[in-house]
C-alpha positions as MATLAB code, in Angstrom:
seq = 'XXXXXXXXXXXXXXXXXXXXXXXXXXXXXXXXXXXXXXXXXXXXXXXXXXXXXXXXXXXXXXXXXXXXXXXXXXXXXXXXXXXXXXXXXXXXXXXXXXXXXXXXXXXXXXXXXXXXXXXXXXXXXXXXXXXXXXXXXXXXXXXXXXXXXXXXXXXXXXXXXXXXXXXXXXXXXXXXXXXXXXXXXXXXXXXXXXXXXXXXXXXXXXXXXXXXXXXXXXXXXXXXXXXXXXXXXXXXXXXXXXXXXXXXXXXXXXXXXXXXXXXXXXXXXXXXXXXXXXXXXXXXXXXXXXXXXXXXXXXXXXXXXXXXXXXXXXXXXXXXXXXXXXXXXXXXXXXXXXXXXXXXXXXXXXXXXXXXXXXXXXXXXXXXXXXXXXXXXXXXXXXXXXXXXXXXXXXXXXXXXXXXXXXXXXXXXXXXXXXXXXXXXXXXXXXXXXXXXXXXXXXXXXXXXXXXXXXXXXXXXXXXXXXXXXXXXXXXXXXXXXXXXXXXXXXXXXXXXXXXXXXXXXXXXXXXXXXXXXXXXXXX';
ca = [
     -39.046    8.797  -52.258;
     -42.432    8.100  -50.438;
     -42.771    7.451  -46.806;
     -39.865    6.025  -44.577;
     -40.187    2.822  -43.055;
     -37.645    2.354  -39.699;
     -36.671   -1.261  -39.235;
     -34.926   -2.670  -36.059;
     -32.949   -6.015  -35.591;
     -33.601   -7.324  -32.050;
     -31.555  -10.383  -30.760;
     -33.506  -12.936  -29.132;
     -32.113  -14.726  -25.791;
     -32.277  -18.640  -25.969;
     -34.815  -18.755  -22.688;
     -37.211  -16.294  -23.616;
     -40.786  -17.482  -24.476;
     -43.280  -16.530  -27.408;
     -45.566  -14.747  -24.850;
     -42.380  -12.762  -23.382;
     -41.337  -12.093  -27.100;
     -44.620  -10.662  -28.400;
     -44.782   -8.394  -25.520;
     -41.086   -7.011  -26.614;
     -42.342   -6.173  -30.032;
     -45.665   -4.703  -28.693;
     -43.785   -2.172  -27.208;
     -41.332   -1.200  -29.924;
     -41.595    1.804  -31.868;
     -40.186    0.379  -35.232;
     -42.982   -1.185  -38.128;
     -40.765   -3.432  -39.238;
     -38.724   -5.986  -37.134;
     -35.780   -8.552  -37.531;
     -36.231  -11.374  -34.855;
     -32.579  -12.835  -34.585;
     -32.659  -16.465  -32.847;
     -30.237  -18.301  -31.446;
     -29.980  -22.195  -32.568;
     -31.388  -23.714  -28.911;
     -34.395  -20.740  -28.683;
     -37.438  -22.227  -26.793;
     -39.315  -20.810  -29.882;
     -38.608  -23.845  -32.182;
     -42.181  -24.994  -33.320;
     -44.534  -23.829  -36.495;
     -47.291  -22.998  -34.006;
     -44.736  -20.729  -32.133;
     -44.425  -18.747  -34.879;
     -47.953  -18.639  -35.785;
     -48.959  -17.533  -32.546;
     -45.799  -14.746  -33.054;
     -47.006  -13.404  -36.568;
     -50.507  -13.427  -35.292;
     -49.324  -10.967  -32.428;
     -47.339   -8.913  -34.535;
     -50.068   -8.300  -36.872;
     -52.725   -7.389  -34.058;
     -50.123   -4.608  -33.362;
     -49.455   -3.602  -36.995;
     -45.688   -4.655  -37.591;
     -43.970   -6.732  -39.913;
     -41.931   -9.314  -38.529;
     -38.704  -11.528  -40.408;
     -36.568  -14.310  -38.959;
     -32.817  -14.853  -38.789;
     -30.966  -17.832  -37.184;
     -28.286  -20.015  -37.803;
     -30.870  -22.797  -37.281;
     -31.896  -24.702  -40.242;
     -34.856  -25.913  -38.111;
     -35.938  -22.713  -36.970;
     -35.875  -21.504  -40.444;
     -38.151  -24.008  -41.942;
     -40.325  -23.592  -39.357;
     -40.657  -20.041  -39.928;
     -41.085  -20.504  -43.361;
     -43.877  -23.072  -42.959;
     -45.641  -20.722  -40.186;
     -45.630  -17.812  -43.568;
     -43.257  -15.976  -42.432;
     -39.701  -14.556  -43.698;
     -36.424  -16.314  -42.973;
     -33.218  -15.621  -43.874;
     -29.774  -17.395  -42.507;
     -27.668  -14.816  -40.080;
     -24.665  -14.969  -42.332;
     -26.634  -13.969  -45.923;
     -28.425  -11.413  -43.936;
     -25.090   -9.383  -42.832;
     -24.792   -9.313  -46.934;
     -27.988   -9.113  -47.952;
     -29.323   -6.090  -45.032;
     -27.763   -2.953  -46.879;
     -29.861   -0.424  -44.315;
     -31.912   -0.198  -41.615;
     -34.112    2.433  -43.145;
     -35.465    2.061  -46.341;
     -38.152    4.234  -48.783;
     -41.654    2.059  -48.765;
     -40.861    2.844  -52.741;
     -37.975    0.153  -52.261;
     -40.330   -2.398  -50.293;
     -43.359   -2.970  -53.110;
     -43.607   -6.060  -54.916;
     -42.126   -8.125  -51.694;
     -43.486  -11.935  -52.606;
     -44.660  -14.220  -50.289;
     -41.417  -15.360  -49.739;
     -40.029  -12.409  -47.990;
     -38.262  -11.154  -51.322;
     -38.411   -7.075  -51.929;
     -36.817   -5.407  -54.585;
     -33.846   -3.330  -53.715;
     -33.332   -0.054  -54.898;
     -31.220    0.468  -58.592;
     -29.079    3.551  -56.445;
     -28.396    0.609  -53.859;
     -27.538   -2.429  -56.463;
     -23.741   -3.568  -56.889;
     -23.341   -5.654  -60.301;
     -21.988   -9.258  -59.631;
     -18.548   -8.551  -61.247;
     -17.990   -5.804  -58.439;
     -17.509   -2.603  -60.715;
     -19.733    0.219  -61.786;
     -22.110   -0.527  -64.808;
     -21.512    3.316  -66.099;
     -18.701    4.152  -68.410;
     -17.020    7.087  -67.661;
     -16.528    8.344  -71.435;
     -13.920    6.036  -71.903;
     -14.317    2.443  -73.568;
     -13.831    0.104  -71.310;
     -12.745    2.777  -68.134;
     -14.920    2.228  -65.172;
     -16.575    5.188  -63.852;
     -14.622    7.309  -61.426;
     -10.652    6.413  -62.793;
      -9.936    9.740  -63.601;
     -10.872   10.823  -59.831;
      -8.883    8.463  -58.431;
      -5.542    8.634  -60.318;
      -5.879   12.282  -59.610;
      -6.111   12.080  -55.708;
      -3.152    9.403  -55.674;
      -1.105   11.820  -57.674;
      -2.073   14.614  -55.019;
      -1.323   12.364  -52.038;
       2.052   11.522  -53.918;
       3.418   15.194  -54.103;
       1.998   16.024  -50.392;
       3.938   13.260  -48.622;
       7.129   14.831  -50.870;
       6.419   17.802  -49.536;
       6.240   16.344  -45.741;
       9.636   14.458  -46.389;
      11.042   17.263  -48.159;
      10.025   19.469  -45.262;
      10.933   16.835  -42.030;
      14.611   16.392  -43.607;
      14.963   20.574  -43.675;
      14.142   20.291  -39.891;
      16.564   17.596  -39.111;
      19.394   19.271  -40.882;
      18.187   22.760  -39.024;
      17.563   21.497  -35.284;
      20.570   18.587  -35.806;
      23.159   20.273  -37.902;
      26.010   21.134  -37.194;
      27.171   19.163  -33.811;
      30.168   18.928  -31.981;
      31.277   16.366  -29.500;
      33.823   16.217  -27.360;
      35.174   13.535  -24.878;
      37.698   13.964  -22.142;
      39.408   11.183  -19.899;
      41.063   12.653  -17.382;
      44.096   11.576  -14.849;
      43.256    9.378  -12.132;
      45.012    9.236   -8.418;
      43.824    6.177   -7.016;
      44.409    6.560   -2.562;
      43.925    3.735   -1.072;
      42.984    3.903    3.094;
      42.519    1.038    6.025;
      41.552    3.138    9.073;
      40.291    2.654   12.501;
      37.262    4.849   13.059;
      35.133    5.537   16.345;
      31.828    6.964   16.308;
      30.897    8.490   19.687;
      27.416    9.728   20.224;
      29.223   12.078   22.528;
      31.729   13.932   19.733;
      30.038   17.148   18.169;
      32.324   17.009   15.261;
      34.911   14.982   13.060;
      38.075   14.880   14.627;
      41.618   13.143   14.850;
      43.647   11.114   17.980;
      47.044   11.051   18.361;
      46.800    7.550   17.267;
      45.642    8.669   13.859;
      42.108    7.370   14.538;
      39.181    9.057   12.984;
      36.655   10.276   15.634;
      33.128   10.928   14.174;
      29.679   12.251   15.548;
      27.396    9.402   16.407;
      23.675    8.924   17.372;
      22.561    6.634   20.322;
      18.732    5.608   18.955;
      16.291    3.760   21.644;
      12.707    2.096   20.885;
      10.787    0.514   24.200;
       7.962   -1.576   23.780;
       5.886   -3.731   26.866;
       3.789   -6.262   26.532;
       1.396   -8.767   28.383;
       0.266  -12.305   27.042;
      -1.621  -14.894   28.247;
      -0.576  -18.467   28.040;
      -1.815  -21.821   29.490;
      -0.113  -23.686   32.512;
       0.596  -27.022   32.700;
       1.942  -27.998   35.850;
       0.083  -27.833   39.537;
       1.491  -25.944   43.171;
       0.662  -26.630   46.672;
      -0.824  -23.387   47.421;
      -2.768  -21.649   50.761;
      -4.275  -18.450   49.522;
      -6.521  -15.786   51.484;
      -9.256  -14.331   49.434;
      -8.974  -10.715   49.277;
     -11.680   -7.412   48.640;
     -12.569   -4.164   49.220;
     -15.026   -2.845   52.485;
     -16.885    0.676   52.246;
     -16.923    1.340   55.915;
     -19.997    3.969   57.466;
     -19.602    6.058   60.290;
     -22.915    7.138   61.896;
     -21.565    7.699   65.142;
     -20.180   11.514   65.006;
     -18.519   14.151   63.027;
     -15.221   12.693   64.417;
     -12.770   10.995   62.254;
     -11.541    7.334   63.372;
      -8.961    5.852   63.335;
      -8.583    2.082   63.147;
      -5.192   -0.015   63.208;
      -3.878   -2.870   60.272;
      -5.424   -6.104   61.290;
      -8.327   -4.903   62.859;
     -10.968   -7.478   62.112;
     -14.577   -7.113   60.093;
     -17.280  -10.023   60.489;
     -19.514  -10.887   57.943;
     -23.054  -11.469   58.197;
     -22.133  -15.497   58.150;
     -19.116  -14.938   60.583;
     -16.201  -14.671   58.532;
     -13.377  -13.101   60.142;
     -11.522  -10.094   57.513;
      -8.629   -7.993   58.837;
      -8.050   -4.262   57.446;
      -4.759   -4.789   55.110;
      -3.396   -1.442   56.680;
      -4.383    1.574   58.957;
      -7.187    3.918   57.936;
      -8.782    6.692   58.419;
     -13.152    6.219   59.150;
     -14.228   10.349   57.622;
     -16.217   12.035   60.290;
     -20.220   12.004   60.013;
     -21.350   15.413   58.950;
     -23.880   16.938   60.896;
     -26.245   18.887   58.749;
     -29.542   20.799   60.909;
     -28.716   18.883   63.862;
     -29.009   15.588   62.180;
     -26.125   12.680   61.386;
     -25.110   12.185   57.440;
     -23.098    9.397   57.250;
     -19.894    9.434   55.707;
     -18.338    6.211   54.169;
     -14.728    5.139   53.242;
     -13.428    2.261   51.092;
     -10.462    0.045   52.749;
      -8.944   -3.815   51.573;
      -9.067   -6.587   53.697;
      -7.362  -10.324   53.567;
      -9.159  -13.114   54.739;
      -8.663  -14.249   58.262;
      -7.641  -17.472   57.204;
      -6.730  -19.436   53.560;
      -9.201  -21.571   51.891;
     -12.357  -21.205   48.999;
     -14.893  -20.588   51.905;
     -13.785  -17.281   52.354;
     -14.583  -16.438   48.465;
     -17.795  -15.094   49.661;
     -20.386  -12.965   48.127;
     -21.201   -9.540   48.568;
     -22.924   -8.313   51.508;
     -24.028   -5.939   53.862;
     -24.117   -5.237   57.844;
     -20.491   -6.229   58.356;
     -19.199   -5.261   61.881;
     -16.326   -4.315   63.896;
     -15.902   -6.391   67.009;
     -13.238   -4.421   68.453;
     -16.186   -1.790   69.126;
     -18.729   -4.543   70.984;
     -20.081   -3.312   73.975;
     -19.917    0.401   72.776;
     -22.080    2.562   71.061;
     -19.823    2.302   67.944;
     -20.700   -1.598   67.737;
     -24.173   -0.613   66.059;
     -22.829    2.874   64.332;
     -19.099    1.990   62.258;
     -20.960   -0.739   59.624;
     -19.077   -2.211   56.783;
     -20.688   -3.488   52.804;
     -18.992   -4.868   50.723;
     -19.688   -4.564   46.939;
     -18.055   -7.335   45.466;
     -17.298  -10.571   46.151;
     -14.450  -11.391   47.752;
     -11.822  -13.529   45.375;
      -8.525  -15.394   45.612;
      -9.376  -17.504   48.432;
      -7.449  -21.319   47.645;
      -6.191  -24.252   49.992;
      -4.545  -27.308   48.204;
      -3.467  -27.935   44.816;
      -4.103  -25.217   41.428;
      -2.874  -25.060   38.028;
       0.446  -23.634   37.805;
       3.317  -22.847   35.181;
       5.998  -25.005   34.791;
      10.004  -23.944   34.459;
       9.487  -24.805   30.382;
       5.888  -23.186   30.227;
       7.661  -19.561   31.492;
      10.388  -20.231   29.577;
       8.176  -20.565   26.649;
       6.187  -18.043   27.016;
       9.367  -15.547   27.546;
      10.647  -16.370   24.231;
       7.140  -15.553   22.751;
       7.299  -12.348   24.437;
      10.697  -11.276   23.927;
      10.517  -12.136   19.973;
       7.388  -10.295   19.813;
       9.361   -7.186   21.101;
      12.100   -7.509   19.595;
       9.852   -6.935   15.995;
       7.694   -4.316   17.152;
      11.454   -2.291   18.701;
      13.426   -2.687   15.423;
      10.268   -1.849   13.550;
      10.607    1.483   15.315;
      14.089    1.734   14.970;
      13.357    1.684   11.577;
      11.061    4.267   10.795;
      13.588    6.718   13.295;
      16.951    5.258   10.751;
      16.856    7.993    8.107;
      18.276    6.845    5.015;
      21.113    9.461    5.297;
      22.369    7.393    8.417;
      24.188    4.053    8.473;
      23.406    1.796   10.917;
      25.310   -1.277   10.676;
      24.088   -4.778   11.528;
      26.083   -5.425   14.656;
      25.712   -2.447   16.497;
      22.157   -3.009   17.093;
      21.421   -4.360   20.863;
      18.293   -6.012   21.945;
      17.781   -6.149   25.958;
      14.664   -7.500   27.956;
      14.210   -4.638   30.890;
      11.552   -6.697   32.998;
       9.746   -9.602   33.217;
       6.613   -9.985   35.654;
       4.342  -13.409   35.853;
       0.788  -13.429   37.234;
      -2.374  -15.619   37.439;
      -5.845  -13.904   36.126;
      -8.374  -13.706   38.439;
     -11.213  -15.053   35.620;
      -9.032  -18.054   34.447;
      -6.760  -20.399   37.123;
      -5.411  -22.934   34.419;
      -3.455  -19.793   32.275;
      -0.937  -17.266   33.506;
       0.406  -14.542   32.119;
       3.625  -13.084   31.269;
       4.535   -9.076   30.677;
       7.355   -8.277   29.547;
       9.292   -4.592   28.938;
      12.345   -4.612   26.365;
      14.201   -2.237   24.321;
      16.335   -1.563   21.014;
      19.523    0.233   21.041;
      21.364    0.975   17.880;
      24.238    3.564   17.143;
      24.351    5.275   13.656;
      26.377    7.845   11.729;
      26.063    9.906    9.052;
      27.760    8.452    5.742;
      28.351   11.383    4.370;
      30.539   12.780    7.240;
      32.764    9.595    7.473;
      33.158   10.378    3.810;
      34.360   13.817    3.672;
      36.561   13.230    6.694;
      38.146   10.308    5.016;
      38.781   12.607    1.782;
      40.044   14.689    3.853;
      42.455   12.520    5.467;
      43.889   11.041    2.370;
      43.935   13.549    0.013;
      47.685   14.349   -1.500;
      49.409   17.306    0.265;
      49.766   18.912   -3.062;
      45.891   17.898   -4.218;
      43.745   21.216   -3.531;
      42.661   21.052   -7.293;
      41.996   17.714   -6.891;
      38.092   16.588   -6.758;
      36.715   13.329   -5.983;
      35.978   10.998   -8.883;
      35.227    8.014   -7.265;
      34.742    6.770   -3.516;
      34.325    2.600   -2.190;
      34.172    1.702    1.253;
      33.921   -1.404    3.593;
      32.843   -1.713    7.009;
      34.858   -4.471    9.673;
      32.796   -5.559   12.114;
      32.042   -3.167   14.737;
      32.785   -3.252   18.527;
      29.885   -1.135   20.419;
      29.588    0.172   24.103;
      25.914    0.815   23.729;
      26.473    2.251   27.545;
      28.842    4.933   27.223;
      27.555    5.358   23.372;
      30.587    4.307   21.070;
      31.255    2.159   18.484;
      35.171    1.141   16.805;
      34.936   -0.519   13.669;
      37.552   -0.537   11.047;
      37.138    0.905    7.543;
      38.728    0.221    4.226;
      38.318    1.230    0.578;
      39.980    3.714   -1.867;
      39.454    7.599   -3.182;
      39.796    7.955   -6.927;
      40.919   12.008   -7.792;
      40.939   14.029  -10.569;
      41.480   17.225  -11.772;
      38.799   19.670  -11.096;
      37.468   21.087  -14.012;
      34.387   23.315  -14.572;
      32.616   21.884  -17.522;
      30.082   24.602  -18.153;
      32.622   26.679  -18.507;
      34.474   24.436  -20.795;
      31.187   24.602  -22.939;
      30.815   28.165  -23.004;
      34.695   29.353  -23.833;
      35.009   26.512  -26.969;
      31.143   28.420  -28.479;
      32.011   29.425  -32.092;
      35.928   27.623  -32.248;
      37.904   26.867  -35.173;
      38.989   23.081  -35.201;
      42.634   24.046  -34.484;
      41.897   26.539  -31.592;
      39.893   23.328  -30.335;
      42.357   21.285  -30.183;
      44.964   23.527  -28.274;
      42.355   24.329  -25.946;
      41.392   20.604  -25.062;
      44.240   19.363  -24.957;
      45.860   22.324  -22.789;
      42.957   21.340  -20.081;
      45.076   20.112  -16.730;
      45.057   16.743  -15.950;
      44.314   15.824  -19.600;
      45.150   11.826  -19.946;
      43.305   12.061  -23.836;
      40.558   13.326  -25.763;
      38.674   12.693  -28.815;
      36.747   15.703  -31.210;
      33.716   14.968  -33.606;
      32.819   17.844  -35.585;
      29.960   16.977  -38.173;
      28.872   16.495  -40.886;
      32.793   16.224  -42.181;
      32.451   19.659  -43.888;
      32.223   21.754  -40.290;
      35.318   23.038  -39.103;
      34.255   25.153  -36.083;
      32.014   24.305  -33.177;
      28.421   25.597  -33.071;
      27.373   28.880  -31.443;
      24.844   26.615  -30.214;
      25.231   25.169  -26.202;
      22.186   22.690  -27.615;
      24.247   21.414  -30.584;
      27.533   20.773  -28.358;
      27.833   17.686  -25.940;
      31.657   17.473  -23.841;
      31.527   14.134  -21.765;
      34.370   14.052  -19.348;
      35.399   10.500  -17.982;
];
């Protein structure tokens, strides 16, 4: 066959430049090389294409052209190189390897001879006769194979419809309506979150077991105030008192006055206690103590910075003058005389609504997630209460005030189920004990709740639908392997029995299958 030649087809993006293409094909491993273009490449001249052959032959490859582009084309053609339109190639490229047998002869013009093993006459059928006249190679093969295919998908029908007939046939089916005792019932029921268990008044009023559920939320926002106040306001801080005198505690009375270094007059908001000194090798370690003061007087003066050597001039003229001192660490805030930015009546009650909605969410989203689905909690005996309200101004803002605000949920539930079976119980007939529930519909009244002492009254309607009782597995099991007429006085012996229909088939079976799988009794 001689020695293989491997050729590639490499699409060629619109933007990319002869100098960016040659250095693609110096790299690939193939000898021989189909350069697909698109119709707006930037490589659209004859000298392009000279300057691409003339690369590709530096590097030993043989290059061919294929576009959609007339233009392109000719261009290639003119530059001596081959070119073939995309949509002849896909019929004309049979492989991407071929013998370099096949590839002799190619003309100038890109032709090659292709291989007789790899020619298809024109006509589309073999040129060999297959020792008929006039029968094209290979008809004996394939009438064979379409006969073979023809007796195995016999076989696989022959073979599916065994199956069916095993795994299907024989069936029986049975359907049962049975009796129904329709109750109706219009009660009055309480649920008490104080009952342990179902019970019945004198009054013929259904007591059931309750739960009292609670969610509490606060909550603090800030909002802005519109309105102005008259107001007189003493600044207020905090003093860290020293006591170098002696180990001695000292006391010191509310309103006892501190001076600061600029002469403003602070009394002590309530009595203290100055810690002793300790006395350590003979020496005095001072001991200090924090205590709040209130400005002497109202006003913004007394908003003063921090500062130390405050005294006490209670002690003047003593030895105590020059040993109790007094810092203080902060500055000293709050201090107002005249008008400030206050809330109006409408900004708080604003801003309460705000709060109180926001709580009310964030409660019954809690009550929520604690309302499993077995309970019932109906719609009106849900309360929401606000617990406390509390306004104040922030220290870092005078124009805004804020609001906080404490609420709670409160919401009484019951478990369905246990209204239910009490109810049953209530109506059932006095002669129903092998009676069973077929059906059960129920509607709530409105409720009246004492979320207080935990109760709720509400008034229920609705109906019980009984039947007879009836163990249909074992109906299943004792009918295995009947005769049609021991069916039929079996069924329609079955208590409660309002009608029933039998099916056996196909029409030939006249007893019901040994099978449980192959017998279906629907009772209704």
């Amino acid at each position: 066959m001689g020695d293989v030649i491997l050729q590639k087809k490499i699409a060629i993006d619109a933007r990319e430049t002869v100098g960016e293409v040659s250095e693609r094909l110096r790299k690939e491993e193939y000898s021989r090389i189909v350069l697909s273009l698109p119709s707006k490449s930037r490589i659209g001249s004859v000298q392009d294409f000279r300057e691409l052959k003339k690369a590709t032959e530096e590097n030993g490859k043989e290059i061919s052209i294929e576009s959609s582009s007339k233009r392109i084309l000719e261009f290639a053609r003119d530059a001596g190189m081959q070119a073939f339109n995309d949509s002849d190639a896909r019929g004309r490229i049979v492989s991407d390897v071929i013998s370099r047998d096949a590839l002799r002869g190619a003309g100038r013009k890109g032709k090659f001879n292709i291989p007789e093993f790899l020619r298809r006459p024109r006509d589309g059928r073999e040129n060999a006769i297959d020792g008929q006249a006039g029968a094209p190679r290979g008809t004996r093969k394939k009438m064979s194979r379409r006969t073979t295919s023809a007796i195995v998908m016999s076989c696989v029908a022959i073979v599916a419809v065994l199956a069916f007939l095993y795994f299907e046939l024989p069936r029986a089916v049975v359907t049962v309506t049975l009796k129904k005792t329709v109750v109706p019932f219009n009660e009055v029921v309480i649920i008490s979150s104080k009952a342990i268990a179902p019970s019945v008044l004198k009054d013929g009023s259904l007591i059931i077991p309750g739960e009292l559920l609670t969610a509490s939320r606060n909550l603090e926002r800030t909002f802005p105030a519109s309105g102005s106040e008259r107001v007189d306001v003493k600044a207020t801080g905090k003093l860290v008192v020293t006591n170098a005198y002696s180990s001695d505690a000292q006391r010191i009375v509310a309103t006892t006055r501190f001076v600061s270094p600029d002469g403003k007059i602070f009394r002590l908001d309530k009595p203290a206690v100055i810690q002793g000194a300790k006395v350590i090798g003979g020496k005095i370690q001072p001991s200090t103590t924090e205590v709040s003061v209130t400005a002497d007087k109202p006003g913004e003066e007394y908003n003063i910075a921090p500062a130390t050597d405050w005294k006490i001039p209670g002690f003047m003229g003593t030895p105590k003058y020059t040993a109790f001192t007094a810092e203080s660490l902060a500055k000293m805030t709050g201090g107002i005389s005249g008008e400030r930015p206050a809330p109006t009546e409408k900004d708080i009650e604003a801003a309460k609504q705000v709060v109180a909605s926001a709580l009310q969410e964030a409660t019954a989203g809690e009550i929520a997630v604690l309302l499993a689905p077995k309970f019932v909690g109906l719609p009106g005996a849900q309360k929401f209460t606000m617990t406390n309200t509390d306004i104040s101004r922030p220290a870092d803002d005078p124009k805004k005030f804020s609001l906080f605000g404490e609420a709670e949920t409160r919401k009484l539930v019951f478990l369905g189920e246990t209204l239910q079976d009490k109810l049953v119980e209530y109506v059932r007939p006095a002669s129903g004990d092998s009676l069973e529930v077929n059906n059960f519909t129920i509607t709530y009244g409105e409720p009246r709740v004492d979320f207080i002492g935990g109760t709720e009254t509400l008034a229920v309607s609705g109906s019980v639908i009984f039947q007879e009782r009836i163990d249909k597995k074992q109906v299943v099991r004792e009918i295995l392997g009947m005769k049609e007429e021991a069916l039929k006085h079996y069924i329609f012996a079955l208590p409660g029995l309002e009608k029933a229909t039998i099916s056996l088939w196909p029409f030939w079976v006249t007893e019901v299958p040994g099978n449980t799988g192959k017998v279906t009794v629907m009772f209704q």
